[in-house]
C-alpha positions in Angstrom: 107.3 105.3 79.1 108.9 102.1 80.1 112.3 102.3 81.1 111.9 105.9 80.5 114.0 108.7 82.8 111.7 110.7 84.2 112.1 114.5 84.0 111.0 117.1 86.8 107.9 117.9 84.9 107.1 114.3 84.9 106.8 113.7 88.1 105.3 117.3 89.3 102.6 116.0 86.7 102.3 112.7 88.2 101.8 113.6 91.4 98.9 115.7 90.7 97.3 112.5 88.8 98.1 110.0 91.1 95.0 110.9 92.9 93.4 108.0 92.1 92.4 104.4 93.2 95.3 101.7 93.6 94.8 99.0 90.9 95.3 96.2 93.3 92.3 96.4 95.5 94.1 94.7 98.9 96.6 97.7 98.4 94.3 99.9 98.0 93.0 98.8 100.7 96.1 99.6 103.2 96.5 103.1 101.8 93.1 104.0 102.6 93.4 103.2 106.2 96.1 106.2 106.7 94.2 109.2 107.5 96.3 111.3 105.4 96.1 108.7 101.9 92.6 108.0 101.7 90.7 109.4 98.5 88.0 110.8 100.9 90.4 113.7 102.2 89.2 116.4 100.4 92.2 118.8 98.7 94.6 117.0 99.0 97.1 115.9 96.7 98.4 112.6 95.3 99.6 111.0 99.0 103.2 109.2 98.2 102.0 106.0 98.5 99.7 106.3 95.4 102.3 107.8 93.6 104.8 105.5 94.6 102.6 102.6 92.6 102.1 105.2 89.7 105.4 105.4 89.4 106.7 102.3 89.7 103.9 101.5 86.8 105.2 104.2 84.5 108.8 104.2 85.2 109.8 100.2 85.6 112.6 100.1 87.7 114.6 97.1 88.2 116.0 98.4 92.0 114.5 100.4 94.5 115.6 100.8 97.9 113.8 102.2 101.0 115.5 103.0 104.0 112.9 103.1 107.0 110.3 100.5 106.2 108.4 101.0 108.8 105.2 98.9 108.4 105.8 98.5 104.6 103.5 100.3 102.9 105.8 102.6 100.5 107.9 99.0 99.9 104.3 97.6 98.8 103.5 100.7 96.6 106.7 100.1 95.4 107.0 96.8 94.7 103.3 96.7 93.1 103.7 98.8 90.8 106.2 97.2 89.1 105.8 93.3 90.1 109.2 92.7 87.1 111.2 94.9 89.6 113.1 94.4 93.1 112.6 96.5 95.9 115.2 96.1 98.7 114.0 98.0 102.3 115.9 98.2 105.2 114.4 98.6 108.9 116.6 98.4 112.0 113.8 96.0 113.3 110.9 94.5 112.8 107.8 96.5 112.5 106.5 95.0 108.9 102.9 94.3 108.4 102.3 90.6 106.6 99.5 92.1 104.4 102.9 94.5 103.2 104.7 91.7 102.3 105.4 90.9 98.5 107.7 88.0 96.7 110.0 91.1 94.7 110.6 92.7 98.0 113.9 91.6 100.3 113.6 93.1 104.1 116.8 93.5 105.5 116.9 93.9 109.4 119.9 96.1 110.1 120.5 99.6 110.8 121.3 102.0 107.4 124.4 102.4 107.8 125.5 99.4 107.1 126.4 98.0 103.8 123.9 96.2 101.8 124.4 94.1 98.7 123.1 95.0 95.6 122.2 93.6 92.1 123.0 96.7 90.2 122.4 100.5 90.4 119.3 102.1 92.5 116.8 103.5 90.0 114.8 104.6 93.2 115.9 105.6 96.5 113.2 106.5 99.5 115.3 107.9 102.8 112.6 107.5 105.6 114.4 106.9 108.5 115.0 109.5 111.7 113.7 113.0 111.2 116.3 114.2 113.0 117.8 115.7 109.6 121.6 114.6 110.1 120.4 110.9 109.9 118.8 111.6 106.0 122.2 113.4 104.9 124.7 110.4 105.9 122.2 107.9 104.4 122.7 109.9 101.3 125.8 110.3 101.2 126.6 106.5 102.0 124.4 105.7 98.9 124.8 108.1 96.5 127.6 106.5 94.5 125.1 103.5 93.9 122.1 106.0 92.2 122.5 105.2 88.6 122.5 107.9 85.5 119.1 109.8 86.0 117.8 107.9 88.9 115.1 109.8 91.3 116.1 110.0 95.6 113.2 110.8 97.8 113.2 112.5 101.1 110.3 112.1 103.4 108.6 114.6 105.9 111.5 117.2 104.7 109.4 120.2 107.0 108.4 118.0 109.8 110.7 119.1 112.4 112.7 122.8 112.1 116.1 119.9 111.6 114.6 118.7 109.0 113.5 122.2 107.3 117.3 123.0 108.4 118.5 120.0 106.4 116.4 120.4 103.4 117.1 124.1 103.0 120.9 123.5 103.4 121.5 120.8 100.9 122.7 121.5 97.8 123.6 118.4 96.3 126.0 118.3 92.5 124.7 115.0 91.8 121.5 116.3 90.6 118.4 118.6 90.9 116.6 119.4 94.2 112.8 120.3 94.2 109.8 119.1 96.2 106.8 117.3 94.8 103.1 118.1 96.4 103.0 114.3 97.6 103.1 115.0 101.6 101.2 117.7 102.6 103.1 119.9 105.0 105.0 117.2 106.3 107.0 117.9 102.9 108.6 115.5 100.3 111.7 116.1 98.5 113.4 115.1 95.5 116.9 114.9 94.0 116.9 114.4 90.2 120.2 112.7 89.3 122.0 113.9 86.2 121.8 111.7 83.6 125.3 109.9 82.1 
């Protein structure tokens, strides 16, 4: 499937096979120490993290960008999964963990907003910034122009907070389809499928 868009299906699937063990046992490693990612937690599904490698693995994007990198560990998943690949991740400062970092990743310190430079069209987006749910919508809306032909935005902990169930419930967007993926709990995890060219 390299290279391959993925369809709705795909990723409902892969999400419920994702359940497994990182390749990459220092990875592995980091995801296990959240609570909610460890293999041990009985019932639940495929935590993002681990389907962030898996999909990296499958799909083999050449861009992804994550907006809230926190301590890292989606950017790792990300940038693991497909070593070939660049992940850009912006923070607006500096929480990153060192074991996180990784030579295809570029950690930008600024806030969101503001204009980044990129080497082509985002195959990937993550939005994981505020969870105030007007935060996630602007960020979209300042980068959906750059989401190329059938490329795959996330939205994290999209029932969180009631703004964030507001947000999620009110947007309707025409670049693609909406649905939610079984990655988060009930923190909830969206998805916008962008129409392909």
């Amino acid at each position: 499937m390299k290279g391959e868009i993925m369809k709705k299906e795909d990723l409902i699937k892969l999400g419920i096979e994702a359940q497994k063990k990182i390749d990459d046992d220092n990875l592995e490693k980091i995801v296990c120490r959240q609570a909610d990612a460890s293999l041990r937690s009985p019932g639940v599904p495929a935590h993002y993290y681990r389907f962030f490698y898996f999909l990296t693995k499958i799909m083999k994007p050449k861009l992804c960008v994550e907006l809230g990198t926190h301590t890292g560990i989606s950017s790792a998943c990300l940038a693991e999964g497909n070593p070939q690949g660049k992940v850009i991740t912006v923070n607006h400062h500096d929480q990153l963990s060192k074991e996180c970092r990784r030579d295809n990743i570029e950690y930008l310190i600024q806030d969101s907003y503001m204009s980044i430079s990129l080497p082509g069209k985002i195959d990937i987006l993550f939005i994981d910034t505020d969870h105030d749910g007007i935060r996630c919508g602007k960020e979209y809306e300042i980068y959906k122009d750059m989401i190329k032909p059938g490329g795959l935005v996330f939205f994290d902990d999209i029932h969180l907070f009631p703004c964030m169930d507001n947000f999620w419930n009110g947007f309707n967007p025409c670049e693609g389809e909406k649905f939610e993926l079984e990655v988060h709990g009930k923190a909830g995890f969206g998805v916008v499928i962008f129409k392909e060219a």
